[in-house]
C-alpha positions in Angstrom: 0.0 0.0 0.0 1.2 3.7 -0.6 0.1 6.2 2.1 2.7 8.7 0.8 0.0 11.6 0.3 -2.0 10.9 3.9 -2.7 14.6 4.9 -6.1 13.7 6.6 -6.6 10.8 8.8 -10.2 9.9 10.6 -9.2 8.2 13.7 -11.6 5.5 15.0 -11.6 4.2 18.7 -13.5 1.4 19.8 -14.7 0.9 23.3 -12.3 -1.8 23.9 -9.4 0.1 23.5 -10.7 2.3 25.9 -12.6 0.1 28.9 -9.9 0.3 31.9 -9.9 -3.9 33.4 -11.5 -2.2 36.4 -13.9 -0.3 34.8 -14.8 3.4 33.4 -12.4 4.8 30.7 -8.4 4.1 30.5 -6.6 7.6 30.6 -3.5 5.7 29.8 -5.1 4.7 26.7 -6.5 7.6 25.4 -2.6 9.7 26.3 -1.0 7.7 24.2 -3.9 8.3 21.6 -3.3 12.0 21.8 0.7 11.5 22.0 0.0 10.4 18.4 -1.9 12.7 17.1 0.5 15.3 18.4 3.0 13.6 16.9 0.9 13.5 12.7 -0.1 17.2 13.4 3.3 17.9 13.6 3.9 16.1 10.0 1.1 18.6 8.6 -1.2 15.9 9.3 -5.1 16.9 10.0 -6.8 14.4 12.4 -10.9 13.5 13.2 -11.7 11.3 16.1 -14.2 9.1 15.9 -14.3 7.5 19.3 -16.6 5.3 21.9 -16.2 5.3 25.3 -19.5 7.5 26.7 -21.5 4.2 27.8 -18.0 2.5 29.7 -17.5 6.4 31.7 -20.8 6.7 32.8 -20.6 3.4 34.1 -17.9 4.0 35.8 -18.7 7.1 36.9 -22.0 5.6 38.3 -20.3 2.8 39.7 -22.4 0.1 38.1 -20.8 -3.4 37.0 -23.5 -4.2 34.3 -24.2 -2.6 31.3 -28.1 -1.1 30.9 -30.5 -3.1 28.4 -33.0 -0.8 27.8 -32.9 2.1 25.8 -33.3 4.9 28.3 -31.2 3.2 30.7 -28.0 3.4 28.1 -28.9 7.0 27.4 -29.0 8.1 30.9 -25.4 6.6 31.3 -24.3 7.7 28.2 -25.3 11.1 29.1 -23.4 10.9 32.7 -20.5 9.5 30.7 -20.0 11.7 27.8 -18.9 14.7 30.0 -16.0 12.5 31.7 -14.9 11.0 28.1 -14.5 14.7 26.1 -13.1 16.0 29.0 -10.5 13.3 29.3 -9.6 13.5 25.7 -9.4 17.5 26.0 -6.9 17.6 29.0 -4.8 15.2 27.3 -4.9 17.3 24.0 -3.8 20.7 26.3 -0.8 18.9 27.5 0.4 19.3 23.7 -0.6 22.4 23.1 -4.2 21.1 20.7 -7.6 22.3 21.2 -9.9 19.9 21.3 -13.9 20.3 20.0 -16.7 17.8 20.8 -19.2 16.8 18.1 -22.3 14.5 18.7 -24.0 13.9 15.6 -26.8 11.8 15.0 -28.4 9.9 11.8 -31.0 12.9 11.1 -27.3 14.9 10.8 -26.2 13.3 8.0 -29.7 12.0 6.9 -31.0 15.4 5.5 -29.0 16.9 2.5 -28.9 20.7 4.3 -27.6 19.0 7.7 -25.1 17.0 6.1 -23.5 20.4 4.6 -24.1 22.5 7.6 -21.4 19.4 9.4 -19.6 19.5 6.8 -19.0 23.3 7.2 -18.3 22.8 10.8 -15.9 20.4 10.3 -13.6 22.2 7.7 -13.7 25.2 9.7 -12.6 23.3 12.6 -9.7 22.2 10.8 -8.8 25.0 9.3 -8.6 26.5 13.1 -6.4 23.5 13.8 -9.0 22.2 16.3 -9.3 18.0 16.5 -13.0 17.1 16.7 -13.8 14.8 18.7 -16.4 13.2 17.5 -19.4 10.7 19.0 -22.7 9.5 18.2 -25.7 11.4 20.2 -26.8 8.5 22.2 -28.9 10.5 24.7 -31.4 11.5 22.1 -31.3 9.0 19.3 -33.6 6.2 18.5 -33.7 3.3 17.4 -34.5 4.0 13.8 -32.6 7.3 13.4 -28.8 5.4 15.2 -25.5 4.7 13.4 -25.4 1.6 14.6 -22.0 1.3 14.8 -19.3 3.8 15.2 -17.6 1.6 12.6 -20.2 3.6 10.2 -20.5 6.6 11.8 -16.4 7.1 11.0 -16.7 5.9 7.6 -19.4 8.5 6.7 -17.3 11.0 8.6 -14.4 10.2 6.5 -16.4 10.6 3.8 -18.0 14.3 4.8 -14.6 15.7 5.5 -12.7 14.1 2.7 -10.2 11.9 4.7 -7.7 10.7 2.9 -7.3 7.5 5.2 -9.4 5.8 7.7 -7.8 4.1 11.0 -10.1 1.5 13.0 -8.1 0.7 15.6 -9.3 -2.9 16.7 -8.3 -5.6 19.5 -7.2 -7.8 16.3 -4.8 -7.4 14.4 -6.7 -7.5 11.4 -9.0 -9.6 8.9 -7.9 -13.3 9.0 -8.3 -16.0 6.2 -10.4 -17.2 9.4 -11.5 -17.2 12.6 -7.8 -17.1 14.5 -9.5 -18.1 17.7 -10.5 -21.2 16.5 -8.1 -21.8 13.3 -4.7 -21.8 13.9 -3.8 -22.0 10.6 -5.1 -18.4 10.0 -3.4 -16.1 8.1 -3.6 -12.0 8.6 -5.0 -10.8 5.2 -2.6 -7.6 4.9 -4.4 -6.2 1.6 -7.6 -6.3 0.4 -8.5 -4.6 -3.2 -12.2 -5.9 -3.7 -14.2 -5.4 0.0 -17.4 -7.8 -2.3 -14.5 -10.6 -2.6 -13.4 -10.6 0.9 -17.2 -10.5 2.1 -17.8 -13.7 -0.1 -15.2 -15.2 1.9 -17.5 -15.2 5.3 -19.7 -17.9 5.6 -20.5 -19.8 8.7 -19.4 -20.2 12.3 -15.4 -19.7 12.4 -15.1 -18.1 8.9 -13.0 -14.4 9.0 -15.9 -12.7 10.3 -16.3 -15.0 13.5 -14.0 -12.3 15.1 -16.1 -10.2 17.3 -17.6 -6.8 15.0 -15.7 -7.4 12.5 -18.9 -7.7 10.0 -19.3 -3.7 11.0 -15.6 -3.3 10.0 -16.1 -4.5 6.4 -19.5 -2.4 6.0 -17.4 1.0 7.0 -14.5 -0.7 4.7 -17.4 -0.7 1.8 -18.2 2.9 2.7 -15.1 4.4 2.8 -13.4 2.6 -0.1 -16.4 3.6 -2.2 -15.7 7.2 -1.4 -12.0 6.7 -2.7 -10.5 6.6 0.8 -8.7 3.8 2.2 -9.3 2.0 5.2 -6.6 0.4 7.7 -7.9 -1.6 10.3 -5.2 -1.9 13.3 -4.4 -3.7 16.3 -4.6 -0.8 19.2 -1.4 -2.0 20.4 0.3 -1.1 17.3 -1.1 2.4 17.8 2.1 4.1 17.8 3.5 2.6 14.2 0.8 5.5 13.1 3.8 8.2 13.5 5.6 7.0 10.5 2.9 8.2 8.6 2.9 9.2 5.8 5.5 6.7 4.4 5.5 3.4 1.6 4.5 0.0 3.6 2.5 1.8 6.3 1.7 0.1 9.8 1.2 -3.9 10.2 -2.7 -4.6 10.0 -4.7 -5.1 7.1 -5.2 -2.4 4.1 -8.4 -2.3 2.1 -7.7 -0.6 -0.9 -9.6 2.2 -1.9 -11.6 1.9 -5.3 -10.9 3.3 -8.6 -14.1 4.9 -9.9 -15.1 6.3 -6.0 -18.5 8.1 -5.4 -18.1 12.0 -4.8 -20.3 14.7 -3.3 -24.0 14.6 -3.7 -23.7 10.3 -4.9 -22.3 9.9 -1.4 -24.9 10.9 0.1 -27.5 9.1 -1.9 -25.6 6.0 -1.2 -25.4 6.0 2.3 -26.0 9.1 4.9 -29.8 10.0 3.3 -31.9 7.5 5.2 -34.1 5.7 2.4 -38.0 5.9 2.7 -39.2 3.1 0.7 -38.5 0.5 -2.5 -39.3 0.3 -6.3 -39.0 -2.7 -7.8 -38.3 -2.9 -11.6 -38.2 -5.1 -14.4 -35.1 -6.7 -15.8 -35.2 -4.6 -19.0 -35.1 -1.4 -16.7 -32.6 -2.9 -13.9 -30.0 -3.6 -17.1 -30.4 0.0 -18.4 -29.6 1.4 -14.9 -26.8 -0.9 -13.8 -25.1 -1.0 -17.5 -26.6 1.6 -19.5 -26.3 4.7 -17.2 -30.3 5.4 -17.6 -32.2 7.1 -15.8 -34.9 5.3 -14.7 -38.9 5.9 -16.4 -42.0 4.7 -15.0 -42.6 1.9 -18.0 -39.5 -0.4 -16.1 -41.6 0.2 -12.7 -43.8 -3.4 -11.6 -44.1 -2.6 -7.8 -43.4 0.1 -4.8 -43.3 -0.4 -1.0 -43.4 1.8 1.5 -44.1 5.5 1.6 -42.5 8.6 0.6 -43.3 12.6 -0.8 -41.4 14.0 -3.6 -37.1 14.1 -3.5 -36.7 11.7 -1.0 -34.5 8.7 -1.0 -35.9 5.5 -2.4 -34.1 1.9 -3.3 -34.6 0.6 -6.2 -34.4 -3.2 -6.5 -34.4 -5.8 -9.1 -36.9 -8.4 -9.9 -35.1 -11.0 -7.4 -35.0 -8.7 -4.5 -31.5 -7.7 -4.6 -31.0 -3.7 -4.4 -29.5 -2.0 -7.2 -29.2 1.4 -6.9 -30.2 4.3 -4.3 -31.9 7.4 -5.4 -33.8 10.7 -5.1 -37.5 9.8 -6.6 -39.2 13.0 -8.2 -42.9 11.5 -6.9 -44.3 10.5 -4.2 -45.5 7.2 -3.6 -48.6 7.5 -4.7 -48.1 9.3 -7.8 -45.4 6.2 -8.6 -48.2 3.6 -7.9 -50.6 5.2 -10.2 -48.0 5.6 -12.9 -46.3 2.1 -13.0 -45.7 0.2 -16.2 -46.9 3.2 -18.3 -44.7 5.4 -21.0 -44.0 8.4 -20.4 -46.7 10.4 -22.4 -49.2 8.7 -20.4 -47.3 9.9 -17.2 -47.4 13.4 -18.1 -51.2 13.1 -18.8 -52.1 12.0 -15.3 -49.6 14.0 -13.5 -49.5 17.2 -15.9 -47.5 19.2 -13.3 -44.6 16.4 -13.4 -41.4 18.6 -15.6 -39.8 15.5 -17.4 -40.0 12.1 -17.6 -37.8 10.7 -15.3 -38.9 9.1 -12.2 -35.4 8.7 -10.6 -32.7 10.7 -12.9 -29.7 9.2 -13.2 -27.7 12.7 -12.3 -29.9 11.7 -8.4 -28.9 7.8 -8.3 -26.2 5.9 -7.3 -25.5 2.1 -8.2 -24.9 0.0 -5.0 -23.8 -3.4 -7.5 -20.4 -3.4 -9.3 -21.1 -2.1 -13.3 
């Protein structure tokens, strides 16, 4: 791998890498974090965290031994511990001299097209102050429906808003394995991966590479962030430190997933995977052939079904006749307008919607494929 022109890296902390043995958060841990950042800024080199932690600080802060189940229960302690984890990471980050700057975002953040820029804004203009953000999902007022998941995807996306040139996960692993190393012996550390689809095939069954703990989120921000052009290392946290050679040719032990050739920029980003997606078109296989290999846009005649509901310009997918999704898009009618007009050319479109400007019902200038051309 080349990492020769890193000048942006998103950082990504797992809770694991943070959880002291007896409880709440490991100051030692996140030090020597901040010791190498200090020591990439100093290279010229901009840095985003993306980190966990809130959950583990108000626990300990609280004093309890088990982790809350329900909902309200994690965001109460995630509120009592999010305090305790910015304010460790910003006393470390004084001792050299950086200014620190917490940012909770949460899915509606990136979800709607005028939030995504307004974080977007915020985050240059951080780093053009020479602020680090700091950055962590709001877990005291998301739900369910409107979560990350995963800070795995939340630092993919992030990477993806600022225009990262690299993404770090920082693991307890030291990267993807042919197999499962805790039950296969004879696995080998997969050092470069150039196709995230062929490594994914790989995974099948109890003991196969994903049977290490989260790494099936791993792969899905991999996905992400190769698609935007960035590449992704994942990294043992223990090899934290080999980060201060950046940039230079090999790059730290761990495994590299190459970032893609043709990769999705500005407003297709989005589509693909920060704009939440309100419902499903399903088309023919004439129509799904034109999308994926003719670069149509796509008309109302390739259109058998729809599910779910939606107004005009919101995100829809779009899905073949067996199921599988295609491509992701902004639809230009609503749900019902779609329903009425299925399976019909696009004169007879325009004579039951006559308000509707054009033909298209998704225009290939709003969609973005999510299958390889």
């Amino acid at each position: 791998m080349t990492l020769t022109e890193v000048r942006r890296v998103v950082l990504k902390i797992g809770s694991s890498s943070l959880n002291h043995p007896q409880g709440g958060l490991d100051n030692q841990a996140i030090a020597e974090i901040v010791l190498v950042i200090a020591a990439l800024k100093q290279k010229g080199i901009e840095c985003i965290i993306v980190t966990s932690g809130a959950v583990a600080a108000g626990m300990g802060q609280l004093k309890l031994h088990a982790r809350p189940r329900d909902l309200a229960g994690k965001q109460a302690v995630a509120a009592v511990g999010q305090g305790v984890l910015i304010e460790m990471y910003t006393r470390n980050l004084e001792r050299h001299g950086i200014v620190g700057a917490q940012v909770l975002l949460s899915r509606i953040d990136l979800a709607q097209a005028s939030h995504y820029r307004n974080a977007q804004n915020t985050l240059e203009k951080l780093l053009r102050l020479q602020v680090v953000p700091i950055i962590n999902e709001n877990d005291t007022v998301a739900v369910d429906e409107l979560c990350f998941g995963d800070n795995d995807t939340l630092s993919a996306l992030v990477a993806g808003v600022v225009g990262a040139n690299l993404l770090v996960v920082l693991t307890d692993v030291d990267g993807l394995y042919t197999a499962n190393p805790k039950k296969d012996q004879s696995a080998q550390l997969i050092k470069e991966v150039t196709e995230v689809s062929a490594v994914e095939s790989m995974a099948s069954g109890a003991g196969s590479l994903l049977g290490t703990g989260g790494m099936v989120t791993k792969l899905r921000a991999a996905k992400i962030a190769t698609r935007f052009g960035i590449g992704m290392l994942l990294l043992n946290f223990s090899r934290l430190r080999e980060l201060i050679d950046l940039p230079n040719v090999q790059g730290p032990e761990g495994t590299y997933f190459h970032p893609v050739k043709h990769r999705l920029a500005g407003r297709k980003r989005w589509i693909a995977y920060a704009g939440l997606c309100e419902g499903r078109i399903q088309v023919d296989d004439g129509a799904a052939k034109a999308l994926v290999y003719e670069g149509k846009s796509l008309l109302a005649k390739g259109i058998i079904a729809v599910e779910g509901a939606w107004e005009r310009k919101e995100i829809v997918r779009i899905i073949n006749p067996q199921g599988e999704e295609i491509a992701r898009g902004v639809v230009e009618l609503s749900r019902d307008e779609v329903q009425g007009v299925k399976g019909l050319h696009s004169e007879k479109l325009l004579q039951l919607i006559p308000d509707f400007v054009g033909e298209e019902v998704v225009h290939r200038d709003n969609m973005t494929l999510m299958v390889d051309e």
